[in-house]
C-alpha positions in Angstrom: -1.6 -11.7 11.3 -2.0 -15.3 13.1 0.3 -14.3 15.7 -1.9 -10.7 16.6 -5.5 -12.8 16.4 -4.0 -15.2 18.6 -2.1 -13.2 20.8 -4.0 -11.9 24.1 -4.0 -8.2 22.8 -7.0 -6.7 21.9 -7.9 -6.7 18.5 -10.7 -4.7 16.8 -13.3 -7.8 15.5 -11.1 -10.7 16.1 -13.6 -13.0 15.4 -14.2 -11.6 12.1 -10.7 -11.9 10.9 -10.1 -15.0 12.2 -13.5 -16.0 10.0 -12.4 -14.1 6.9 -8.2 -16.3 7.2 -10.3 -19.1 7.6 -12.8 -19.1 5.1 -9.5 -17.6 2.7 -7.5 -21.0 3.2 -10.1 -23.1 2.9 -11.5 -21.5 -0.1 -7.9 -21.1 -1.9 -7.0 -24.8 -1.6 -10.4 -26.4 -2.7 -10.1 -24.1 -5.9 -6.6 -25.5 -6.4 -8.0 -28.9 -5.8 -9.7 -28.4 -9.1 -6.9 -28.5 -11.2 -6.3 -31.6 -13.5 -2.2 -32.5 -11.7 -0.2 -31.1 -9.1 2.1 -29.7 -12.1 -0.9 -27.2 -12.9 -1.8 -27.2 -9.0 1.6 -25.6 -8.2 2.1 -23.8 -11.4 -1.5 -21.5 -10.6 -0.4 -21.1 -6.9 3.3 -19.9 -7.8 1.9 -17.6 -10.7 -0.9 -16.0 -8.9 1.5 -15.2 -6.2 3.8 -14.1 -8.7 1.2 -11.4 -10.2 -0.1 -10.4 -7.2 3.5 -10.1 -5.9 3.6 -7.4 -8.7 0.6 -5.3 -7.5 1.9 -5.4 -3.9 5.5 -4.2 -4.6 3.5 -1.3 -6.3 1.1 -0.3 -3.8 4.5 -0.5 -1.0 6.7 1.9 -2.9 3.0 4.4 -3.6 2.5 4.5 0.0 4.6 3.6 2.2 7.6 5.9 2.1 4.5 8.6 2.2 3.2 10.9 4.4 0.7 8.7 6.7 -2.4 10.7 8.4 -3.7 10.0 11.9 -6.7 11.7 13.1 -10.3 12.8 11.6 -10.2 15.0 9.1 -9.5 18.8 9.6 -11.1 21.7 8.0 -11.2 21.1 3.6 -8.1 19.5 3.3 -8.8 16.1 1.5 -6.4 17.2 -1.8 -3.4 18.3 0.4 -3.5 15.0 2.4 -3.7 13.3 -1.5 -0.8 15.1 -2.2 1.5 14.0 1.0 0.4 10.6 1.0 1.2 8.9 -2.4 4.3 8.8 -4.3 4.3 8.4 -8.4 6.7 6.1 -9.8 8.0 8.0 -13.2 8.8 5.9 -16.2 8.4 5.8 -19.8 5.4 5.0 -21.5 6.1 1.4 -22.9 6.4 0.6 -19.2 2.8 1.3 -18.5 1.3 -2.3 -18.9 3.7 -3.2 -16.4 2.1 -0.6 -13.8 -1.1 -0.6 -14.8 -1.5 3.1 -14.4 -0.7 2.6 -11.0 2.8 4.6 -10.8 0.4 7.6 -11.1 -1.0 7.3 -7.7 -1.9 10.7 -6.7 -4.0 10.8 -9.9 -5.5 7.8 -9.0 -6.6 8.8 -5.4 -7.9 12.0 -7.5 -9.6 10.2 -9.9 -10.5 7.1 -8.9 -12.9 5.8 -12.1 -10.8 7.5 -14.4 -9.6 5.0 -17.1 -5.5 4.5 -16.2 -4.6 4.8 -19.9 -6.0 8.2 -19.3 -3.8 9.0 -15.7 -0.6 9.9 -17.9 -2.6 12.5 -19.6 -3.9 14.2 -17.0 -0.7 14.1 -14.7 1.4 17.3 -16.2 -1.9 19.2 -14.9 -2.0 17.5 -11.2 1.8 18.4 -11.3 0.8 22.0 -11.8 -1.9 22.1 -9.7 0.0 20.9 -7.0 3.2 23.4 -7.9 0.2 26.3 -8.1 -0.8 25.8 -4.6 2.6 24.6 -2.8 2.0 20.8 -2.4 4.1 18.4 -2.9 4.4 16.6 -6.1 6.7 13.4 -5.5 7.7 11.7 -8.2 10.6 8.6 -7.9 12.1 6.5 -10.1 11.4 3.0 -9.4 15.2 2.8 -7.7 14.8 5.9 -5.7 11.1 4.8 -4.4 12.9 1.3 -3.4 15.2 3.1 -1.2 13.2 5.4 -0.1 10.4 2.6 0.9 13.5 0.7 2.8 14.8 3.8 4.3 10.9 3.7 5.9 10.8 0.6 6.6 13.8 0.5 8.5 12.9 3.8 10.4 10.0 1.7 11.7 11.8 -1.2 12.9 14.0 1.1 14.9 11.3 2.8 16.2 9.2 -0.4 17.4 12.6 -1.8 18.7 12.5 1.0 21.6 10.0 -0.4 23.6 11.5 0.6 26.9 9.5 3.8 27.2 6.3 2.7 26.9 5.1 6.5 26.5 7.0 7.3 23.5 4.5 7.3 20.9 6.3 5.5 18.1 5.5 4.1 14.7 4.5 0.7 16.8 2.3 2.8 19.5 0.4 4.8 16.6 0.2 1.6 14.8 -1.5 -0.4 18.6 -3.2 2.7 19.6 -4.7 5.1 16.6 -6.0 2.3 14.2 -8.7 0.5 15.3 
Protein backbone atom coordinates (compact mmCIF):
# COMPACT_ATOMS: atom_id res chain seq x y z
CA UNK A 1 0.00 0.00 0.00
CA UNK A 2 2.87 2.55 1.03
CA UNK A 3 4.78 1.74 -2.01
CA UNK A 4 1.32 2.49 -4.56
CA UNK A 5 0.43 5.98 -2.41
CA UNK A 6 3.89 6.88 -2.78
CA UNK A 7 4.57 5.77 -6.07
CA UNK A 8 3.91 8.41 -9.04
CA UNK A 9 0.87 6.34 -10.41
CA UNK A 10 -2.30 7.61 -10.15
CA UNK A 11 -4.27 6.57 -7.37
CA UNK A 12 -7.99 7.09 -6.89
CA UNK A 13 -8.07 9.55 -3.44
CA UNK A 14 -4.55 9.27 -2.46
CA UNK A 15 -4.85 11.71 -0.02
CA UNK A 16 -7.48 9.99 1.66
CA UNK A 17 -5.64 6.85 2.14
CA UNK A 18 -2.71 8.20 3.02
CA UNK A 19 -4.95 10.05 5.88
CA UNK A 20 -6.84 6.91 6.83
CA UNK A 21 -2.70 4.69 7.17
CA UNK A 22 -1.92 7.56 9.10
CA UNK A 23 -4.56 8.21 11.42
CA UNK A 24 -4.50 3.82 11.70
CA UNK A 25 -0.78 3.88 13.12
CA UNK A 26 -1.04 6.55 15.08
CA UNK A 27 -4.23 5.45 16.59
CA UNK A 28 -3.09 1.58 17.06
CA UNK A 29 0.07 2.53 18.96
CA UNK A 30 -1.33 5.15 21.50
CA UNK A 31 -4.04 2.41 22.34
CA UNK A 32 -1.19 0.02 22.92
CA UNK A 33 0.49 2.62 24.93
CA UNK A 34 -2.25 2.16 27.42
CA UNK A 35 -1.38 -1.04 28.50
CA UNK A 36 0.20 -1.52 32.11
CA UNK A 37 4.00 -3.41 30.61
CA UNK A 38 5.38 -4.17 27.40
CA UNK A 39 4.60 -8.00 28.24
CA UNK A 40 0.77 -6.99 27.88
CA UNK A 41 1.81 -4.42 25.12
CA UNK A 42 3.16 -7.17 22.88
CA UNK A 43 0.93 -9.92 23.98
CA UNK A 44 -2.51 -7.58 22.63
CA UNK A 45 -0.52 -6.70 19.40
CA UNK A 46 0.57 -10.50 18.67
CA UNK A 47 -3.06 -11.83 19.65
CA UNK A 48 -5.08 -9.31 17.81
CA UNK A 49 -3.06 -10.12 14.78
CA UNK A 50 -3.42 -13.56 15.57
CA UNK A 51 -7.46 -13.36 15.46
CA UNK A 52 -7.65 -11.18 12.82
CA UNK A 53 -5.15 -13.44 10.93
CA UNK A 54 -8.05 -15.95 11.32
CA UNK A 55 -10.76 -13.80 9.67
CA UNK A 56 -8.47 -12.93 6.84
CA UNK A 57 -7.36 -16.52 5.84
CA UNK A 58 -11.24 -17.04 5.68
CA UNK A 59 -12.31 -14.21 3.64
CA UNK A 60 -8.93 -15.38 1.06
CA UNK A 61 -9.98 -18.87 0.51
CA UNK A 62 -14.23 -17.40 0.11
CA UNK A 63 -13.07 -15.24 -2.52
CA UNK A 64 -10.29 -15.41 -4.00
CA UNK A 65 -10.08 -18.57 -5.98
CA UNK A 66 -13.73 -17.17 -7.20
CA UNK A 67 -15.18 -15.90 -10.04
CA UNK A 68 -14.26 -12.02 -9.90
CA UNK A 69 -16.81 -9.49 -11.80
CA UNK A 70 -15.71 -6.48 -13.79
CA UNK A 71 -18.12 -4.14 -15.24
CA UNK A 72 -21.65 -2.61 -14.15
CA UNK A 73 -24.14 -4.81 -13.66
CA UNK A 74 -26.09 -6.51 -16.52
CA UNK A 75 -29.73 -7.26 -16.92
CA UNK A 76 -31.15 -9.17 -13.24
CA UNK A 77 -28.33 -11.17 -12.53
CA UNK A 78 -27.20 -10.18 -8.91
CA UNK A 79 -27.85 -14.12 -7.56
CA UNK A 80 -25.81 -15.74 -10.44
CA UNK A 81 -22.84 -13.38 -9.86
CA UNK A 82 -23.45 -14.60 -5.84
CA UNK A 83 -23.14 -17.90 -6.97
CA UNK A 84 -19.70 -17.58 -9.18
CA UNK A 85 -18.09 -15.44 -6.76
CA UNK A 86 -17.81 -17.11 -3.27
CA UNK A 87 -16.65 -20.38 -2.36
CA UNK A 88 -18.12 -22.41 0.99
CA UNK A 89 -15.71 -24.04 3.02
CA UNK A 90 -17.55 -27.49 4.16
CA UNK A 91 -16.91 -28.84 7.57
CA UNK A 92 -18.59 -30.38 10.39
CA UNK A 93 -20.61 -28.68 12.73
CA UNK A 94 -18.28 -28.55 15.99
CA UNK A 95 -16.11 -26.58 13.66
CA UNK A 96 -18.41 -23.72 13.30
CA UNK A 97 -17.11 -21.38 16.25
CA UNK A 98 -13.97 -21.61 14.47
CA UNK A 99 -15.64 -19.98 11.17
CA UNK A 100 -18.05 -18.12 12.50
CA UNK A 101 -20.61 -19.03 9.94
CA UNK A 102 -18.37 -17.69 7.50
CA UNK A 103 -17.54 -21.03 5.49
CA UNK A 104 -21.13 -20.48 4.22
CA UNK A 105 -20.28 -17.53 2.12
CA UNK A 106 -22.77 -17.67 -0.65
CA UNK A 107 -25.46 -17.67 2.11
CA UNK A 108 -23.97 -14.97 3.60
CA UNK A 109 -23.82 -12.66 0.53
CA UNK A 110 -27.63 -13.93 0.25
CA UNK A 111 -28.50 -13.21 3.52
CA UNK A 112 -26.48 -10.79 4.92
CA UNK A 113 -28.43 -10.08 8.61
CA UNK A 114 -29.21 -13.51 8.83
CA UNK A 115 -27.96 -14.93 12.24
CA UNK A 116 -24.79 -17.36 11.11
CA UNK A 117 -25.98 -20.07 13.52
CA UNK A 118 -28.82 -20.00 11.20
CA UNK A 119 -26.53 -20.17 7.62
CA UNK A 120 -26.05 -24.12 8.06
CA UNK A 121 -29.75 -24.46 8.04
CA UNK A 122 -30.59 -22.78 5.26
CA UNK A 123 -27.60 -23.99 3.06
CA UNK A 124 -29.13 -27.60 1.77
CA UNK A 125 -31.87 -25.11 0.18
CA UNK A 126 -29.27 -22.49 -1.54
CA UNK A 127 -27.59 -25.81 -2.75
CA UNK A 128 -30.85 -26.67 -4.44
CA UNK A 129 -31.64 -23.58 -5.55
CA UNK A 130 -28.56 -23.16 -7.24
CA UNK A 131 -28.71 -27.03 -8.72
CA UNK A 132 -32.52 -25.97 -9.90
CA UNK A 133 -31.31 -23.24 -11.90
CA UNK A 134 -27.73 -24.40 -13.14
CA UNK A 135 -25.38 -22.31 -10.93
CA UNK A 136 -22.67 -23.22 -9.48
CA UNK A 137 -22.62 -24.40 -6.01
CA UNK A 138 -18.83 -24.68 -4.78
CA UNK A 139 -18.20 -26.14 -1.96
CA UNK A 140 -14.15 -27.08 -0.72
CA UNK A 141 -12.74 -28.56 2.04
CA UNK A 142 -10.49 -26.30 3.82
CA UNK A 143 -7.42 -28.26 1.99
CA UNK A 144 -8.88 -28.13 -1.46
CA UNK A 145 -9.88 -24.15 -0.99
CA UNK A 146 -5.96 -23.74 0.08
CA UNK A 147 -4.90 -25.04 -3.14
CA UNK A 148 -7.23 -23.82 -4.98
CA UNK A 149 -6.61 -20.06 -3.47
CA UNK A 150 -2.65 -20.74 -4.23
CA UNK A 151 -3.31 -22.14 -7.56
CA UNK A 152 -5.02 -18.34 -8.00
CA UNK A 153 -2.71 -16.69 -6.56
CA UNK A 154 0.07 -18.01 -8.49
CA UNK A 155 -1.92 -17.63 -11.80
CA UNK A 156 -1.76 -13.89 -10.87
CA UNK A 157 1.83 -13.58 -10.33
CA UNK A 158 2.40 -15.10 -13.65
CA UNK A 159 0.18 -12.94 -15.26
CA UNK A 160 1.54 -9.59 -13.71
CA UNK A 161 5.07 -10.94 -14.41
CA UNK A 162 4.34 -10.46 -18.41
CA UNK A 163 4.58 -6.96 -18.52
CA UNK A 164 6.24 -6.83 -21.95
CA UNK A 165 2.88 -6.36 -23.80
CA UNK A 166 1.60 -3.65 -22.32
CA UNK A 167 -1.84 -4.34 -24.18
CA UNK A 168 -2.45 -7.67 -22.82
CA UNK A 169 -5.11 -7.10 -20.39
CA UNK A 170 -3.93 -9.28 -17.49
CA UNK A 171 -4.83 -9.83 -13.89
CA UNK A 172 -2.29 -6.67 -13.11
CA UNK A 173 -3.99 -4.39 -16.12
CA UNK A 174 -7.74 -5.19 -14.76
CA UNK A 175 -6.41 -4.73 -11.41
CA UNK A 176 -4.56 -0.73 -12.65
CA UNK A 177 -7.26 -0.06 -15.09
CA UNK A 178 -11.04 -1.44 -14.06
CA UNK A 179 -10.91 -0.59 -10.20
CA UNK A 180 -10.94 2.79 -9.44
Amino acid sequence: TFLLLFSKRKVPDRALNIVGILVFWTWFPLLVSFLPNWTERVLFVLASFCVTSIQHVQFCLNHFAANVYVGPPKGNDWFEKQAGGTIDISCVSWMDWFYGGLQFQLEHHLFPRMPRCQLRKVSPFVRELCKKHDLPYRSLSFYEANVQTIKTLRDAALQARDLTNPVLKNLLWEAVNTHG
